[in-house]
VOKOL-197770 format. One record per residue: x, y, z of N, C-alpha, C, CB in turn. Coordinates in Angstrom, 2 decimals, always signed. Last residue first. Glycine has a CB too. Layout:
N
+---------+---------+---------+---------+---------+---------+---------+---------+---------+---------+---------+---------+
|    n.c1 |    n.c2 |    n.c3 |   ca.c1 |   ca.c2 |   ca.c3 |    c.c1 |    c.c2 |    c.c3 |   cb.c1 |   cb.c2 |   cb.c3 |
+---------+---------+---------+---------+---------+---------+---------+---------+---------+---------+---------+---------+
|       X |       Y |       Z |       X |       Y |       Z |       X |       Y |       Z |       X |       Y |       Z |
...
+---------+---------+---------+---------+---------+---------+---------+---------+---------+---------+---------+---------+
% end
This chain:
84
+---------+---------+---------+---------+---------+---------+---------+---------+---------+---------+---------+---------+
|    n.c1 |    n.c2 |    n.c3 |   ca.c1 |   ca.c2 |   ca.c3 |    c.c1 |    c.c2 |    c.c3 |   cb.c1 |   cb.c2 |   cb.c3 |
+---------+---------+---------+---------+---------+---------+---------+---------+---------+---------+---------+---------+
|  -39.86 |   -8.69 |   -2.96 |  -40.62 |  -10.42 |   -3.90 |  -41.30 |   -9.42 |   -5.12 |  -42.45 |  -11.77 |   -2.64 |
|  -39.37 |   -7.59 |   -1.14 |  -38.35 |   -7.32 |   -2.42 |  -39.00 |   -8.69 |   -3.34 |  -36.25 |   -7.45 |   -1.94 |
|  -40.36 |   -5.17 |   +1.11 |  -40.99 |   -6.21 |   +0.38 |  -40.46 |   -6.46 |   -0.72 |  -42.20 |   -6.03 |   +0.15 |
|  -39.66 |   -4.05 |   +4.00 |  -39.28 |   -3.79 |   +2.61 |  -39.73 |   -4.95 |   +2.42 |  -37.85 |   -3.43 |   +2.11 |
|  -39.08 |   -4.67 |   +6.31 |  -40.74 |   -4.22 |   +6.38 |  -40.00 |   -4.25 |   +4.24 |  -41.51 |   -1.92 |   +7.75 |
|  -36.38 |   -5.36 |   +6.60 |  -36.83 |   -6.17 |   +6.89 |  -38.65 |   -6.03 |   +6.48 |  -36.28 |   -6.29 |   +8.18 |
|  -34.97 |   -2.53 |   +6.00 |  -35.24 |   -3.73 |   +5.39 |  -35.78 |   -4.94 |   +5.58 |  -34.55 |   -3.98 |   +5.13 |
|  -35.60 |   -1.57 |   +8.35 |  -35.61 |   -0.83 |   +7.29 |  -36.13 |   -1.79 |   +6.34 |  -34.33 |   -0.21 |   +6.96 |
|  -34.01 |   -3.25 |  +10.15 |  -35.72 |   -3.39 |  +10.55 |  -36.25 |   -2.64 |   +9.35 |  -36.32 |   -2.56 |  +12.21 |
|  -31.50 |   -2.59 |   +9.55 |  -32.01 |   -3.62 |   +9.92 |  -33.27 |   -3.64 |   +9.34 |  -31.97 |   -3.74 |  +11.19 |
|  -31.20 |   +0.07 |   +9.90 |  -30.92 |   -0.13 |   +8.64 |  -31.78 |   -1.80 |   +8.69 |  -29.05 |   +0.05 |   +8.27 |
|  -31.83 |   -0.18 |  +12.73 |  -32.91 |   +0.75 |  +12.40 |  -32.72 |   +0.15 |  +10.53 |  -32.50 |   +2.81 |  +12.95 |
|  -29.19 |   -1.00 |  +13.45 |  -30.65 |   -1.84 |  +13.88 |  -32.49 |   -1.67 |  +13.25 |  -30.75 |   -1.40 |  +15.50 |
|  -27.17 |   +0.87 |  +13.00 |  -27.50 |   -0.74 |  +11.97 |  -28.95 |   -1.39 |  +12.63 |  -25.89 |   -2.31 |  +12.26 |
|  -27.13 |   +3.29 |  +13.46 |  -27.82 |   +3.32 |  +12.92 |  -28.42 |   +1.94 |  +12.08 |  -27.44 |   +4.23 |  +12.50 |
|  -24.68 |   +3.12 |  +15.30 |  -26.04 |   +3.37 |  +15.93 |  -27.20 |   +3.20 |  +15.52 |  -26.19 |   +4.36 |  +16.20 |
|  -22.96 |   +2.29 |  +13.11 |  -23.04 |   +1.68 |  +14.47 |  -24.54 |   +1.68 |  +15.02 |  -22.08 |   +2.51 |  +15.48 |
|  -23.56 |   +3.47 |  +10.30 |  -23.02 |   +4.01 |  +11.75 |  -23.54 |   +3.18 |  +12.22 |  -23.26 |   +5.34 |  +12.43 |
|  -23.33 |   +1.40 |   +7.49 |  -23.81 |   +2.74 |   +8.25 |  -22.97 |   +2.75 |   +9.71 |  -25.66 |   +2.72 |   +8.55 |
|  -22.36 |   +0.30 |   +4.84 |  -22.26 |   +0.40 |   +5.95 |  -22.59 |   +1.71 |   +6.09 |  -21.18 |   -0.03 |   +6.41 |
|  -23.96 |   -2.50 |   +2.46 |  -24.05 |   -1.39 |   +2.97 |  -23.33 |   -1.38 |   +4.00 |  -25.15 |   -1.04 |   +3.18 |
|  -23.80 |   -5.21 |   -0.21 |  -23.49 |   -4.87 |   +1.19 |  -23.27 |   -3.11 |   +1.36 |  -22.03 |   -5.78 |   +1.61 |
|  -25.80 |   -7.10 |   -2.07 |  -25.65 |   -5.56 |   -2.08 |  -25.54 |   -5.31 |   -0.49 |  -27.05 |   -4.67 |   -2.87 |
|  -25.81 |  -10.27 |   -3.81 |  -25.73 |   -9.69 |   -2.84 |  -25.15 |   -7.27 |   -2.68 |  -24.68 |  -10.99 |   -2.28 |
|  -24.99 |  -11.40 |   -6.00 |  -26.28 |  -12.01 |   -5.51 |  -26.88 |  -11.19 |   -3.83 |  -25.84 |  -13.89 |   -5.32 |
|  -22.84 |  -11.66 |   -7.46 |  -24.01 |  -10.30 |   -7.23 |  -25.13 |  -10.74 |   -7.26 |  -24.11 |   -9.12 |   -8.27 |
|  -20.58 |  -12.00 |   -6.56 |  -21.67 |  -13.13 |   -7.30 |  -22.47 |  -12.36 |   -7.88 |  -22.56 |  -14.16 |   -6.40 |
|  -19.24 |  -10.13 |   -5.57 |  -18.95 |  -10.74 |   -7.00 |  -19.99 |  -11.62 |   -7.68 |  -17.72 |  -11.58 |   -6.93 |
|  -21.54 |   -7.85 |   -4.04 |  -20.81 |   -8.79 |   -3.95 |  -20.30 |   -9.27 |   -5.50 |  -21.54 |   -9.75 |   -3.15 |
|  -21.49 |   -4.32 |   -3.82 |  -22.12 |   -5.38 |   -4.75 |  -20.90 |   -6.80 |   -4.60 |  -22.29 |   -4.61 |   -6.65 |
|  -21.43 |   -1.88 |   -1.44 |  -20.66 |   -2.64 |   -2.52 |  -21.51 |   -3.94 |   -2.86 |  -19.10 |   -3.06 |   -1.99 |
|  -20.96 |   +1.78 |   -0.20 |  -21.70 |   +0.85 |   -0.90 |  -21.07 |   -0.89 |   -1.59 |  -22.12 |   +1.82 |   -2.02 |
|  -21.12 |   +3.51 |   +3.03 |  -20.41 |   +2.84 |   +1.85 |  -21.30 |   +1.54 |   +1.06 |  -18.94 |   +2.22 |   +2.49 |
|  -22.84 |   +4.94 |   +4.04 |  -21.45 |   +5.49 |   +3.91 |  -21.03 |   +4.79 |   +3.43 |  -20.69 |   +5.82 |   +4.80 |
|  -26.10 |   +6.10 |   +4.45 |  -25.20 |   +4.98 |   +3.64 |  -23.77 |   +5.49 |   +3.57 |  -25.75 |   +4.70 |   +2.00 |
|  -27.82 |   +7.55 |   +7.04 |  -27.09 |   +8.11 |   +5.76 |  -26.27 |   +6.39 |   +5.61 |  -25.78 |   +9.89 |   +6.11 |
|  -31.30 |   +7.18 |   +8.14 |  -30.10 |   +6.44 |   +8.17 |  -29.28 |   +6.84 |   +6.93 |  -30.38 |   +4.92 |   +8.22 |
|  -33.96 |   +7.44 |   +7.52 |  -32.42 |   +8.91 |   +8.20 |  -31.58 |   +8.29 |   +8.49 |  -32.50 |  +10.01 |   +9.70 |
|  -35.64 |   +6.14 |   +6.51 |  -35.70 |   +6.18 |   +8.10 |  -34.62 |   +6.75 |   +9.17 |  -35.80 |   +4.86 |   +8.46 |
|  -35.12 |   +6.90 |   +3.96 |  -36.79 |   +7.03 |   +4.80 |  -36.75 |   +7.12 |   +6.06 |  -37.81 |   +5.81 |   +4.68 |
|  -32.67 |   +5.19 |   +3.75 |  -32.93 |   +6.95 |   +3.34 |  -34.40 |   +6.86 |   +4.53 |  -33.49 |   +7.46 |   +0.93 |
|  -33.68 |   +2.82 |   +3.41 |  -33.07 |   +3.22 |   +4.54 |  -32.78 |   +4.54 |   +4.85 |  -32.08 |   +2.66 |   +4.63 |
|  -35.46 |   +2.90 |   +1.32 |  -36.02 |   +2.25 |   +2.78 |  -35.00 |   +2.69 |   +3.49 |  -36.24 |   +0.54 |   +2.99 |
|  -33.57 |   +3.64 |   -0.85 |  -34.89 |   +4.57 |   -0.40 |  -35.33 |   +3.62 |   +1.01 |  -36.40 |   +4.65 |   -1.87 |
|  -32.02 |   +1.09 |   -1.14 |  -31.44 |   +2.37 |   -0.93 |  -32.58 |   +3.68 |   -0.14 |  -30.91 |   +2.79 |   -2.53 |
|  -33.60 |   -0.58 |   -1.94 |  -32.60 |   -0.98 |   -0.04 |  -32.32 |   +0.59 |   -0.32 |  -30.51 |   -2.53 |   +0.22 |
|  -34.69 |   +0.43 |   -4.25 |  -35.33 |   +0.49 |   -3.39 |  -35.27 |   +0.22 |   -1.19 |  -35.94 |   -0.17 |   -4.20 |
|  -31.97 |   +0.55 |   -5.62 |  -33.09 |   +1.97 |   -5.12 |  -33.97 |   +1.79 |   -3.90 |  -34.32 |   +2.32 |   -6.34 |
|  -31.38 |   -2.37 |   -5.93 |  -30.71 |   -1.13 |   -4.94 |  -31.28 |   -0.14 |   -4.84 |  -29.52 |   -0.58 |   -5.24 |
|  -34.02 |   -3.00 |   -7.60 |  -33.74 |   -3.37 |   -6.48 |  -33.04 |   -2.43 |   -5.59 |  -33.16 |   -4.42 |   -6.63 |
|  -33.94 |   -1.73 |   -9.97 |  -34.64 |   -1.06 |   -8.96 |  -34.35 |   -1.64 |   -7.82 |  -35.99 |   -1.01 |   -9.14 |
|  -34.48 |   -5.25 |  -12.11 |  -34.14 |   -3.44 |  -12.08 |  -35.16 |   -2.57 |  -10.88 |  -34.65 |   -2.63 |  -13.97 |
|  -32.80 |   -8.08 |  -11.48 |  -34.33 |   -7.21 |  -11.71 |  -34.39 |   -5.80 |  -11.19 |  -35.63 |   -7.95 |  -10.89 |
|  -30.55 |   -9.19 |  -11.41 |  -31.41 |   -9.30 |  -13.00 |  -32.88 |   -8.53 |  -12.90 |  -31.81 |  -11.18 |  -13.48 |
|  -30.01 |   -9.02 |   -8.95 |  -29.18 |   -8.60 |  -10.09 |  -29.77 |   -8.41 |  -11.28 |  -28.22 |   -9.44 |  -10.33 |
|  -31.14 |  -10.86 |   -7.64 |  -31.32 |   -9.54 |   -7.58 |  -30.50 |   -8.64 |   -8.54 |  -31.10 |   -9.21 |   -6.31 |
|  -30.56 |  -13.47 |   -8.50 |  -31.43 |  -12.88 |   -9.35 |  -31.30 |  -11.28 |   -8.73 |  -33.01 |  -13.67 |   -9.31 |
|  -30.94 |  -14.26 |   -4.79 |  -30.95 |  -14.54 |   -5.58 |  -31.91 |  -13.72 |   -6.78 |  -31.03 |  -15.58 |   -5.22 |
|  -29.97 |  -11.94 |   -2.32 |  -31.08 |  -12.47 |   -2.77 |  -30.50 |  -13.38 |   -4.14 |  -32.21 |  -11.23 |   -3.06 |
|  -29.14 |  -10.20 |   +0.49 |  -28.54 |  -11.75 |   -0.20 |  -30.15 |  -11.89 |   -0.97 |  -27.98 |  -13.48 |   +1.34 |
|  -27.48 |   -7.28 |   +1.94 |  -29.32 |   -7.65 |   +1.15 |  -28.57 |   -9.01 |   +0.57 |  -30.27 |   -6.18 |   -0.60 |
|  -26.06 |   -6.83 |   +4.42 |  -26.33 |   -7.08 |   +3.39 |  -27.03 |   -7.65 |   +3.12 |  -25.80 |   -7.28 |   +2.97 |
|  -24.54 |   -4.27 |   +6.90 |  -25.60 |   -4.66 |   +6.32 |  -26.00 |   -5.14 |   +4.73 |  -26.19 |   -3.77 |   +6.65 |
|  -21.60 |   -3.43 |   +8.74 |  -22.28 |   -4.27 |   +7.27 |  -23.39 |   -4.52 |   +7.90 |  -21.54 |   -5.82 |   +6.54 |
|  -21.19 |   -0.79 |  +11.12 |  -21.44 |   -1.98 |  +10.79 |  -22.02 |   -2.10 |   +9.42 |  -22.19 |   -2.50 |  +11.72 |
|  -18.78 |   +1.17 |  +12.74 |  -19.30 |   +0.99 |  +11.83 |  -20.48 |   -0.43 |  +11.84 |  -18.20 |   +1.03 |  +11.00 |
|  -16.79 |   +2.32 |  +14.67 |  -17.80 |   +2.61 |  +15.05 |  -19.30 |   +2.94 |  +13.84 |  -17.29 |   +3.64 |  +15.87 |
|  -13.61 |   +2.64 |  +13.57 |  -14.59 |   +1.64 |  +14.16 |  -16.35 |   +1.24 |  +15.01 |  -13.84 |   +1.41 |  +14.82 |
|  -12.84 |   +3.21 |  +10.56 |  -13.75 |   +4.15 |  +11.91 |  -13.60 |   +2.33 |  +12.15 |  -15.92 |   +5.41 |  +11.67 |
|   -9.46 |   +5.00 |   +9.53 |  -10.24 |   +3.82 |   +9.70 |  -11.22 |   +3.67 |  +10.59 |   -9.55 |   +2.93 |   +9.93 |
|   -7.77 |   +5.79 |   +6.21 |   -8.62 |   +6.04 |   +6.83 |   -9.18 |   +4.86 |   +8.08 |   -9.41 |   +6.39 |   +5.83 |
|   -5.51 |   +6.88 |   +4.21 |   -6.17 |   +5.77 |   +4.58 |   -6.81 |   +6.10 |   +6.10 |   -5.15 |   +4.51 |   +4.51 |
|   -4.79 |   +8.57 |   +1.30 |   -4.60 |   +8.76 |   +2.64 |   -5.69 |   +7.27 |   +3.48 |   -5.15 |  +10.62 |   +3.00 |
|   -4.58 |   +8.86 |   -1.34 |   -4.39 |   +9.94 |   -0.89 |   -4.11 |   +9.66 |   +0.51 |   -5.40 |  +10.80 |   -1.19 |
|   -3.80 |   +6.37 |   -3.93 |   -4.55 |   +7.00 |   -2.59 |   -4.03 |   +7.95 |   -1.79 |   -4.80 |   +6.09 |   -1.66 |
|   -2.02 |   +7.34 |   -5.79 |   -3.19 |   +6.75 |   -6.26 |   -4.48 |   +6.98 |   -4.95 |   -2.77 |   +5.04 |   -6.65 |
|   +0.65 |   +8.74 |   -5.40 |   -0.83 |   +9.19 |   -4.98 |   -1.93 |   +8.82 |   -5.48 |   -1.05 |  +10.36 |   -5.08 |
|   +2.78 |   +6.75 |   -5.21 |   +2.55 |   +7.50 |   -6.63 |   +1.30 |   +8.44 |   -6.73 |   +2.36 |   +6.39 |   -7.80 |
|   +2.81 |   +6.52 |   -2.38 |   +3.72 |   +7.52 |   -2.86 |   +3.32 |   +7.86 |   -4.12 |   +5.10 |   +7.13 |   -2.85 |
|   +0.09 |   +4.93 |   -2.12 |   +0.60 |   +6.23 |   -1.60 |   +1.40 |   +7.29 |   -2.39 |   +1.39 |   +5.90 |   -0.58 |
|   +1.19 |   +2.73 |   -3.73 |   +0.09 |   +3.75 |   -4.06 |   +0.03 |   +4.79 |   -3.29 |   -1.16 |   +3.26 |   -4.03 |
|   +3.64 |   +2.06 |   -2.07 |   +3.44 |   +1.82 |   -3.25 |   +2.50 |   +2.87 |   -3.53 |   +3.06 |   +0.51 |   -3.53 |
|   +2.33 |   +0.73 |   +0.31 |   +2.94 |   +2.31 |   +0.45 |   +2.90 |   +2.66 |   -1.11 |   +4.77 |   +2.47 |   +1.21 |
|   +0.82 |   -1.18 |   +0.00 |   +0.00 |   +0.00 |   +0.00 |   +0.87 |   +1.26 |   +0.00 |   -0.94 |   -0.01 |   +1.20 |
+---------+---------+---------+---------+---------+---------+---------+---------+---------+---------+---------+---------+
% end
């Protein structure tokens, strides 16, 4: 990693611990349009901000992290969400 540093590919590294993953596992979610809008708008709705986004390789999966405080609420967000 120093490597990219020095040529300034990354600027600077960062690290919270006062994070948690939340991820949507569905099969096909990939093949049906709107899905991430819609994990995305359920957790928006309930003022939970998204600080990082990522799509598993299978992409059978869409992992989120929020604040610590805010994973129970990102939780239950998605859980009333209806993705059938």
């Amino acid at each position: 990693m120093s490597h990219e540093i020095a040529r300034g590919d990354i600027d600077q590294i960062k690290s919270r611990d006062d994070v948690v993953i939340v991820t949507v596992v569905g099969v096909g979610i990939h093949e049906r349009p709107g899905v991430a809008a819609r994990v995305f708008a359920a957790i928006a709705d309930k003022g939970v901000n998204i600080l990082v986004i990522a799509q598993g390789s299978s992409e059978c999966s869409i992992s989120i992290v929020v604040a610590a405080k805010d994973g129970d609420t990102a939780v239950k967000a998605l859980h009333e969400l209806a993705l059938v």
